[in-house]
C-alpha positions as CSV (number, residue, x, y, z in Angstrom):
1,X,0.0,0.0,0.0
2,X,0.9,3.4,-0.8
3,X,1.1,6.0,2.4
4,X,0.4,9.6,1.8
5,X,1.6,12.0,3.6
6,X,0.2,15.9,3.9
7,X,1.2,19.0,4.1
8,X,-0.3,20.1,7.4
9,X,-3.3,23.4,6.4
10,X,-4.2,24.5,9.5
11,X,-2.8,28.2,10.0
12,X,1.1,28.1,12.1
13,X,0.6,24.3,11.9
14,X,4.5,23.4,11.7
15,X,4.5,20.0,12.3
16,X,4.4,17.3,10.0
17,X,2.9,13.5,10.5
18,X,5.8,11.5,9.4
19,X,9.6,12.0,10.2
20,X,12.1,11.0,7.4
21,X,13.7,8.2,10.2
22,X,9.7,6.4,9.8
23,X,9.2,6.8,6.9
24,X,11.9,4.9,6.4
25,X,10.7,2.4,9.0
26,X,7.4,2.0,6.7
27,X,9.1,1.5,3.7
28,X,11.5,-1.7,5.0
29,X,7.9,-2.7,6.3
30,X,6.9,-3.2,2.5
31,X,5.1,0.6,2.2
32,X,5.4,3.3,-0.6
33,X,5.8,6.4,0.9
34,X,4.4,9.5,-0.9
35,X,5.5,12.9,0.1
36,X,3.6,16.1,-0.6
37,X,6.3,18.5,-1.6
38,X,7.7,20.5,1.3
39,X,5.4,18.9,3.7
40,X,8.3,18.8,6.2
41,X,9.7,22.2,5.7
42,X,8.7,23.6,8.8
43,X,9.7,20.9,11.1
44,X,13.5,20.9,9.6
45,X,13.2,18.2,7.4
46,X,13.6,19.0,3.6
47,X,12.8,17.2,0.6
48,X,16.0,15.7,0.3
49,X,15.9,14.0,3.7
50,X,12.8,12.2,2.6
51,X,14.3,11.1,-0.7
52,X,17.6,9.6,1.0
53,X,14.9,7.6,3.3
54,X,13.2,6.2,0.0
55,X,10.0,8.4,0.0
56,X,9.4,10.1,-3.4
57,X,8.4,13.0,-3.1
58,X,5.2,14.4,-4.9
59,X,2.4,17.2,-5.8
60,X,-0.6,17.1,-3.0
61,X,-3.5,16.5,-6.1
62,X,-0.6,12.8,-7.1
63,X,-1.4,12.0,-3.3
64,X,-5.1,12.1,-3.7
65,X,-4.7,10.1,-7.1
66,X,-2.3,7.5,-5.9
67,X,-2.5,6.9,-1.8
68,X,-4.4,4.4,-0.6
69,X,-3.5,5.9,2.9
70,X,-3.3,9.3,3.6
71,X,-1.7,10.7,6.9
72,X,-1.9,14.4,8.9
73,X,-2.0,15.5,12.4
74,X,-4.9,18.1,12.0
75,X,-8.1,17.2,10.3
76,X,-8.5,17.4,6.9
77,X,-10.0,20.5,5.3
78,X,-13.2,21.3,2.9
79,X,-10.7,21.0,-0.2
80,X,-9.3,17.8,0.9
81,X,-12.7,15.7,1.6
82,X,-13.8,17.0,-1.9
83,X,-11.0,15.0,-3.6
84,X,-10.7,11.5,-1.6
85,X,-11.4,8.5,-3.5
86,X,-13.9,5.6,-2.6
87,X,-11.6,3.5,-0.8
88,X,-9.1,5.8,0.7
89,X,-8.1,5.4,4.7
90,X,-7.7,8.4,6.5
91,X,-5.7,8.3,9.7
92,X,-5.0,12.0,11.4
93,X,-6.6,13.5,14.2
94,X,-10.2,14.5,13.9
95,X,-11.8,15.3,17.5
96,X,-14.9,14.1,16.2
97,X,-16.8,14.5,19.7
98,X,-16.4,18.5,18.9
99,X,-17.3,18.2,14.5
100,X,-19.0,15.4,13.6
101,X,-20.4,16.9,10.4
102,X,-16.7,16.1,9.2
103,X,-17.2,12.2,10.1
104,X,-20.1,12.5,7.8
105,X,-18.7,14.0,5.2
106,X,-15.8,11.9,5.1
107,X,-18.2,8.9,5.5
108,X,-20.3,10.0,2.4
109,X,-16.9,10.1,0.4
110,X,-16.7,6.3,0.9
111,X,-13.5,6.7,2.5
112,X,-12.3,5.0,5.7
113,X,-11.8,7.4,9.1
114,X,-9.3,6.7,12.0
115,X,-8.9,9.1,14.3
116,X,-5.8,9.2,16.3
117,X,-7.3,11.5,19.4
118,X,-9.2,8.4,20.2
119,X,-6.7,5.7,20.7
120,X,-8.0,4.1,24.3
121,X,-5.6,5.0,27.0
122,X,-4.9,1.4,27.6
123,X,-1.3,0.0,28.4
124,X,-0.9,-2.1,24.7
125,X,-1.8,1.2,23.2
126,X,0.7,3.7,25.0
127,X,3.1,3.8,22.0
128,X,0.4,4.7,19.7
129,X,-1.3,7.8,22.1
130,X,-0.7,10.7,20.3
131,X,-2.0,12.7,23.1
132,X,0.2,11.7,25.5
133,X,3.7,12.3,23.4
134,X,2.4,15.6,22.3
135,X,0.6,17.0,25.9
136,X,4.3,16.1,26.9
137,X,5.9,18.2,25.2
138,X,3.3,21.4,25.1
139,X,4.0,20.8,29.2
140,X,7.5,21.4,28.5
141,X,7.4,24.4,26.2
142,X,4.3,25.8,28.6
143,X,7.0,26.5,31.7
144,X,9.5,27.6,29.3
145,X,7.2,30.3,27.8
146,X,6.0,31.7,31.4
147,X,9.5,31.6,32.7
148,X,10.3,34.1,29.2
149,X,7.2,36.3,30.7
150,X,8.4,36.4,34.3
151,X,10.4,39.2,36.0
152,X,11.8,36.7,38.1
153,X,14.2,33.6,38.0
154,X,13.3,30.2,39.1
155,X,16.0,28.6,41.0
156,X,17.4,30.0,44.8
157,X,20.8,32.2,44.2
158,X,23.3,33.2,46.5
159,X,24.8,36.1,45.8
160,X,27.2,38.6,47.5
161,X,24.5,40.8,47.2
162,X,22.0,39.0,48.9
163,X,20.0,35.7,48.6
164,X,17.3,35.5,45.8
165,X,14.1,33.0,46.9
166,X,12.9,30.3,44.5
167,X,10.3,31.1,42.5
168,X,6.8,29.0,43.3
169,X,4.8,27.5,40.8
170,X,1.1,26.3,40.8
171,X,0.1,23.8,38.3
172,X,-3.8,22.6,37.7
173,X,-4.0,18.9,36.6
174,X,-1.7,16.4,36.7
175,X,-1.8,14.5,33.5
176,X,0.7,14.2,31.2
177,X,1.2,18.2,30.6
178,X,1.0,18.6,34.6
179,X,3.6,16.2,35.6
180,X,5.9,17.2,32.8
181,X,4.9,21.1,33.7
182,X,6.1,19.8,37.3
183,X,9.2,18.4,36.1
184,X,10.5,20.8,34.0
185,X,9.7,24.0,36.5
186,X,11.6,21.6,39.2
187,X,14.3,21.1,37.1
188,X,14.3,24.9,37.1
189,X,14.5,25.5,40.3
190,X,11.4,26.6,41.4
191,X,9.0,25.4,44.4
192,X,6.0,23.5,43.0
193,X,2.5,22.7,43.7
194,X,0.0,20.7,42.2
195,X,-3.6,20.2,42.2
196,X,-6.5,17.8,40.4
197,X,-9.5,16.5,40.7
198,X,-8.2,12.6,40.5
199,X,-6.7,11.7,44.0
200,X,-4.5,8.8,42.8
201,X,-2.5,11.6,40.7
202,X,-1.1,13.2,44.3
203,X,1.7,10.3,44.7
204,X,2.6,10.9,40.9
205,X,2.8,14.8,41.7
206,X,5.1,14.3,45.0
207,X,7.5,11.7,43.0
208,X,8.3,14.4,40.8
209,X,8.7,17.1,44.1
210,X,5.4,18.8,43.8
211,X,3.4,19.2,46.9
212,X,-0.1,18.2,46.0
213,X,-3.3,20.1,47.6
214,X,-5.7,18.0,47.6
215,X,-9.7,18.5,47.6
216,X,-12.4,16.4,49.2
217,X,-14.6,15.3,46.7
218,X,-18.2,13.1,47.2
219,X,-18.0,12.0,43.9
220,X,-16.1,8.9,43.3
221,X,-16.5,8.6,39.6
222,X,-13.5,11.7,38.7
223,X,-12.3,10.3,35.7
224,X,-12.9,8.4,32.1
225,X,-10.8,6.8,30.0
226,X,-7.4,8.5,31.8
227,X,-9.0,12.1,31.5
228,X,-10.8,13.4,34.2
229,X,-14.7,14.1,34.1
230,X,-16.2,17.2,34.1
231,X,-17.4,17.9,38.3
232,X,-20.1,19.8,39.5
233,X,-20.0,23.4,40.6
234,X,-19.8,22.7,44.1
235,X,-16.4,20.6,43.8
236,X,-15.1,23.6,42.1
237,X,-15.5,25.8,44.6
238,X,-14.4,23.6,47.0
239,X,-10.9,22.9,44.8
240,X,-11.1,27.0,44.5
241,X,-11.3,27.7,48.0
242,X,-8.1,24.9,49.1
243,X,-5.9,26.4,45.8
244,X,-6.4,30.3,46.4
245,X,-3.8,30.6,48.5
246,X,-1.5,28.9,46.8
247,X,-2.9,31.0,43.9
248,X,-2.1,34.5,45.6
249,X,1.0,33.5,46.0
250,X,2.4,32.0,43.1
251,X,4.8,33.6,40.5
252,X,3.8,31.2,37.6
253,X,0.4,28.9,37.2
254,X,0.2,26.8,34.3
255,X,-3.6,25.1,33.8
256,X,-3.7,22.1,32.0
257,X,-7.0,20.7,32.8
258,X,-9.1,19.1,30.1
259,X,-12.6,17.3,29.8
260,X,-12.4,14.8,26.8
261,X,-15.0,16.1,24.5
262,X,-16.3,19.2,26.1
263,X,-15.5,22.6,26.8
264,X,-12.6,23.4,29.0
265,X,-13.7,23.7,32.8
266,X,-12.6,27.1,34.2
267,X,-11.0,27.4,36.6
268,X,-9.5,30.8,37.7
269,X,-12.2,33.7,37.6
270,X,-11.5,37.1,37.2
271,X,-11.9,37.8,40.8
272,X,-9.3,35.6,41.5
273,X,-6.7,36.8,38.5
274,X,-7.7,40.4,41.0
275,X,-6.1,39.0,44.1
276,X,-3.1,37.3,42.7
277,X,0.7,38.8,43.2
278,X,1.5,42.0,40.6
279,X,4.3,40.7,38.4
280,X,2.4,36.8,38.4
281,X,1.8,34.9,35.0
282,X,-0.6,32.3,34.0
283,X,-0.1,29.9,31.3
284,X,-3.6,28.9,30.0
285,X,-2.6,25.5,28.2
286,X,-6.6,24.8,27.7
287,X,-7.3,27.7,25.4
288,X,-8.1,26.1,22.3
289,X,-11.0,24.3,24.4
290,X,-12.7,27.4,25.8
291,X,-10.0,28.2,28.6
292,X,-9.0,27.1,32.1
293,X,-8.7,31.0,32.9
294,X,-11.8,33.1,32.6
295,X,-9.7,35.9,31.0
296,X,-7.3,34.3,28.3
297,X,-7.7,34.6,25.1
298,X,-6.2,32.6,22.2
299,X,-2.6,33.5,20.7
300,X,-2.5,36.4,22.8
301,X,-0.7,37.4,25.7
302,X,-3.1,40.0,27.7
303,X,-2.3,41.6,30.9
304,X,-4.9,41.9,33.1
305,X,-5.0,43.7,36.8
306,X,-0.6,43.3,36.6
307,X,-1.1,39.5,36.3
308,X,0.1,38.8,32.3
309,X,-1.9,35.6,30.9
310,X,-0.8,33.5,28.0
311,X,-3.1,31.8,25.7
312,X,-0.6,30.0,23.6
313,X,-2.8,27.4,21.2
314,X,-1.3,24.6,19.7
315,X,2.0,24.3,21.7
316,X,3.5,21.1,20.3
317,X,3.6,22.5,17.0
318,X,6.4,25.4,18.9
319,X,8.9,22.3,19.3
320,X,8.0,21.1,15.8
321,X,10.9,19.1,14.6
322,X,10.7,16.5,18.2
323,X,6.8,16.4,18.2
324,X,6.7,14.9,14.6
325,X,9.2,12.8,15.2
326,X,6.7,11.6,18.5
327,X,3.7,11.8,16.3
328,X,5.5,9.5,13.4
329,X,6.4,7.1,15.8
330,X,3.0,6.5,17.5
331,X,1.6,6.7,13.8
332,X,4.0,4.0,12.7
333,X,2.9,1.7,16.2
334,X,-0.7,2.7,15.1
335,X,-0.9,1.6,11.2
336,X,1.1,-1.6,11.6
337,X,-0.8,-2.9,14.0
338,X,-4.0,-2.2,11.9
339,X,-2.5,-3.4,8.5
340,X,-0.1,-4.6,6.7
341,X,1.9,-3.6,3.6
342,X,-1.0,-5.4,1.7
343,X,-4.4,-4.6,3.6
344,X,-6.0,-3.0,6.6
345,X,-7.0,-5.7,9.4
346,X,-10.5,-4.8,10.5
347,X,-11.4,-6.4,13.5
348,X,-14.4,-4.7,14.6
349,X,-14.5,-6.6,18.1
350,X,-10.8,-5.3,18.9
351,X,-11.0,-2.3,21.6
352,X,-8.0,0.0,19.9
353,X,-10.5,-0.5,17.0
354,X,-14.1,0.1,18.5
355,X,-12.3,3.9,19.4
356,X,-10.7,4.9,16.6
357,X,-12.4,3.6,13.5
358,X,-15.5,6.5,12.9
359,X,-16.0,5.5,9.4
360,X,-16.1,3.0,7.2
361,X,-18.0,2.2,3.9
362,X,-20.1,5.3,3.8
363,X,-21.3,4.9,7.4
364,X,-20.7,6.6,10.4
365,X,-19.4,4.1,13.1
366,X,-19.3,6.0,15.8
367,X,-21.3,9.2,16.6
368,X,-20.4,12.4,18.9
């Protein structure tokens, strides 16, 4: 089978879904990999690097005539569904919880839709979750970018002119862009706490050095599928009233917390961002999904009441070159373990399957 891979659409989008190094890998797997010119520009990989890994590189309308797979991180665009053939396998992300009139257009296409957002956060499936390698990373880059906005440094220093304190750092939710938040602002030097709705992430915060503050909660069922569930107003300001301290007196917050399929919950209100510490900055990782912080605003760093708030959307694709070579690699776990370099595998029965196949033979498998 021949593999397809696009140039990413979607506005600053520099990643791209397949690294030279797998493509490489897919092709001494028996694939034919097809490159849409330049399609790796952004993420420092040029033409030529995808030709020395045996890829041939092609026009975007040749990839549409010729794949029988066709690969992206984002979705793929109006344009892009109007030229698939009967047939074709799409595998990208799609979030098809929040647009399910693409599933259906796709479907009507007669192509075949996998969506890589969806692969079940189940321990045979680790080195295909796309989430995961790329929340990793945005958790990284999200301290970085707050440190750059600060007006103080992170680690204690001890100087002849007197001794500077550690800055302290407050980070909502401890998945995979928490505890890598936590690592990297530790790493740094700072003082770090940490707070979620999921009790069983507090001894995953304090291995990395966070103190965890941790909020009674009545409800037992927190969490779905390794995200946690959306809680009822009087959790949240319960989990507001515990936190505000810690809040008030933090130099840097970074909010991670999302709700798989829904809006964003938020989390700091503006009378809140009011009472925190002149000079403080919030990095709202959520953004993109409505906002963890009632007063960010996408792309944009805003200052509000002397507290600065960055909305960055789309952080992985700021570290572009490592998060496609992540992205390849859980593509590459991902498609051989659905196919071969003859034909796709469809067991229908199989549960990294049941979540990620949404269409197949003009019908919509699984709806929003």
């Amino acid at each position: 089978m021949k593999i397809g891979v696009l140039k990413e659409t979607r506005p600053n989008e520099k990643r791209v879904a397949v690294s030279p190094k797998i493509a490489q890998n897919f092709i001494q797997k028996g694939f034919d990999i097809l490159v849409e010119k330049d399609a790796g520009l952004a993420s420092s990989f040029d033409n030529k690097s995808y030709e020395k890994s045996g890829a041939v590189i092609v026009q975007k309308d040749d990839i549409f005539k010729d794949a029988d797979i066709l690969v992206k991180i984002n979705p793929l665009d109006a344009d892009e569904i109007a030229k698939l053939k009967k047939g074709q396998v799409i595998v990208s992300m799609v979030y098809h919880r929040l647009q399910p009139e693409l599933v259906k257009k796709i479907a009507l296409q007669g192509a075949t839709l996998f969506s890589m957002d969806a692969i079940p956060r189940i321990s045979r499936a680790q080195n295909m979750d796309v989430l995961s390698s790329q929340s990793n990373l945005a958790g990284y880059k999200a301290v970085i970018l707050g440190a750059d906005q600060m007006t103080k440094i992170f680690p204690l220093m001890m100087t002849a002119a007197g001794t500077i304190t550690p800055a302290k750092v407050l980070i909502y939710g401890v998945g995979v862009a928490g505890l890598q938040a936590i690592a990297t602002a530790k790493r740094l030097g700072a003082v770090v706490e940490a707070t979620d709705v999921r009790p069983e992430t507090k001894e995953q915060a304090e291995s990395l050095g966070a103190k965890f503050i941790s909020v009674e909660n009545d409800n037992a069922d927190v969490s779905e599928g390794g995200y946690a569930k959306e809680q009822s107003a009087e959790f949240l300001q319960k989990q507001k009233e515990a936190v505000n301290k810690s809040l008030f007196d933090a130099d840097l917050v970074v909010t991670t917390a999302l709700v798989q399929g829904a809006k964003a919950p938020v989390l700091i209100k503006e009378d809140q961002i009011k009472q925190m510490k002149r000079g403080a900055v919030i990095v709202d990782m959520a953004v993109e999904k409505g906002g963890n912080v009632e007063l960010s605003e996408p792309d944009q760093i805003v200052d509000k009441y002397g507290v600065t708030i960055i909305g960055k959307t789309n952080l992985p694709s700021t570290l572009a070159t490592n998060a496609s070579e992540l992205y390849a690699k859980n593509l590459y776990n991902f498609i051989t373990f659905m196919a071969d370099k003859d034909h796709f595998h469809f067991d229908h029965d199989e549960e990294i399957t049941q979540n990620t196949l949404l269409a197949q033979d003009g019908k919509v498998l699984i709806e929003a």
